[in-house]
Structures are given as structure tokens and as C-alpha cells.
C-alpha positions in Angstrom: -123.6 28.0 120.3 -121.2 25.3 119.0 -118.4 26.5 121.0 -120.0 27.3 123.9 -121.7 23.6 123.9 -117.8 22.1 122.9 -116.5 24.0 125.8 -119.5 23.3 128.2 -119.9 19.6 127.6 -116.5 18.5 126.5 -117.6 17.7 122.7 -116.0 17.2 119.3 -117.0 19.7 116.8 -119.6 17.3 115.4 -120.7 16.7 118.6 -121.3 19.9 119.6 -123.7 20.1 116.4 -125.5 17.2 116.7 -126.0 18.9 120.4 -127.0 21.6 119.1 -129.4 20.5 116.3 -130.9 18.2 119.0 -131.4 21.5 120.9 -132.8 22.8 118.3 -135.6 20.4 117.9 -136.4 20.3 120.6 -137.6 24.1 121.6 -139.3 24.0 118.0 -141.4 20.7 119.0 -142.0 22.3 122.3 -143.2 25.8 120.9 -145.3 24.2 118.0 -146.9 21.7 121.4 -147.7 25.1 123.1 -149.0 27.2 120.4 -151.2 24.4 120.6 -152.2 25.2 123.9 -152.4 29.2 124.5 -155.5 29.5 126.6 -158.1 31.6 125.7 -159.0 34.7 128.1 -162.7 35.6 129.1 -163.3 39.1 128.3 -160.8 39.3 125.4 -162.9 40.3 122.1 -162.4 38.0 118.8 -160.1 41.1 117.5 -157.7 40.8 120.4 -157.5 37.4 120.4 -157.1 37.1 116.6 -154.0 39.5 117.3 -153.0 36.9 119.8 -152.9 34.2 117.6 -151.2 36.5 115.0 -148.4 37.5 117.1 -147.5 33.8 118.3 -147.3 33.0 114.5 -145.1 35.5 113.8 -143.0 34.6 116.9 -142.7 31.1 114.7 -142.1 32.6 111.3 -139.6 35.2 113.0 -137.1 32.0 113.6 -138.3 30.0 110.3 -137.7 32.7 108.1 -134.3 33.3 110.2 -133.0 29.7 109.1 -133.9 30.0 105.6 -132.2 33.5 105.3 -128.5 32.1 106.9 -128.6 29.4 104.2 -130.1 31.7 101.1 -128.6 34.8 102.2 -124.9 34.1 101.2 -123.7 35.2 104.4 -123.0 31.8 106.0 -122.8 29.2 102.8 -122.1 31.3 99.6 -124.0 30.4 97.1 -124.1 27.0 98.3 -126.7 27.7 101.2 -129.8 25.4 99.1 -127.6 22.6 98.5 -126.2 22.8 102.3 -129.4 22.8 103.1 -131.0 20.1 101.2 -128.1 17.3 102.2 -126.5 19.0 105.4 -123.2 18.8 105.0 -120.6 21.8 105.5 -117.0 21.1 104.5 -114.9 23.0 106.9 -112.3 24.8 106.2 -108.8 24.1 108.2 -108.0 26.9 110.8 -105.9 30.1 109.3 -104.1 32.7 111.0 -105.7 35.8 111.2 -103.4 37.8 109.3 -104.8 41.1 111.6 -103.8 39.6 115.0 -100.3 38.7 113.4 -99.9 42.8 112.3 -101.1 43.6 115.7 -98.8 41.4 116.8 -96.0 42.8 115.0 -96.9 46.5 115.3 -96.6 45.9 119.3 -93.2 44.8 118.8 -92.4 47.5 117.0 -93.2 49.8 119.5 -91.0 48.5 122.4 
């Protein structure tokens, strides 16, 4: 999403994630405003429309639980993921060749 919003609006890196956390905010305000609102159906029994409510829960806890598992998981922050997420900041790391596009690179050569 960060590239695509640098690319698509002409922004900085930390542009781009301010965008994006802005972006962010504002579909989880908007869903939370909305859960609010779900309508209720005549005809639908109290089981059905506890299932209702269940499921639009989930649909909530689905992407909760998806931010706390990038920052506890290790995947995305090493075992830095709760500090990260309790001040924000991510030191980035300057931009490395890919040392498997430089032997593709060289194999191709090779072969001419």
C-alpha cells in the first residue's frame, strides 16, 4: 500500500504512511459507525440475528487481531514488534542489492 500510494499521489516515504495510516482510520471509524447501524430484519429469529451480530464482530476482530499478529508475530519487526508498536517508529534500513537479481544477472551473461 505504501508504494502504491508513493507512486499514485507523488509522496515521500513518510508521506505515503501518514496516507496510509490516515486511510487506515478512517475505514475503522467508518465500520465501527456502521456496525452501529446494521438494521434489523422482520422475520429474522433472535438465533439468526445473534449470528448476524456475531459475524460482523468477527469481520472486526479478523483485521484487529491481523495488526497485532504483524507486530507480535516476528515476521515484520523481529522481536521488536511491541516496542514498534507502543512508540511507532521503524528505523529503515538503506536499500541493498538483491544479491539474487545480481546472480541472475550474471548467469544471463554467461550464457551469451
Amino acid at each position: 500500500m505504501i508504494t502504491v500510494a508513493m507512486k499514485e499521489h507523488g509522496l515521500t516515504l513518510q508521506g505515503a504512511m501518514d496516507f496510509v495510516g490516515e486511510e487506515i482510520h478512517e475505514h475503522g471509524s467508518r465500520f465501527i459507525s456502521l456496525m452501529k447501524e446494521v438494521p434489523t430484519f422482520d422475520g429474522l429469529d433472535d438465533d439468526a440475528s445473534q449470528a448476524l451480530d456475531r459475524y460482523i464482530w468477527g469481520l472486526g476482530n479478523w483485521v484487529t487481531g491481523n495488526i497485532y499478529w504483524s507486530y507480535e508475530g516476528g515476521r515484520y519487526f523481529g522481536t521488536h514488534g511491541l516496542e514498534i508498536m507502543e512508540h511507532r517508529l521503524v528505523e529503515i534500513s538503506p536499500k541493498r542489492e538483491n544479491p539474487f537479481i545480481a546472480a541472475k544477472v550474471d548467469s544471463m551473461a554467461i550464457c551469451q
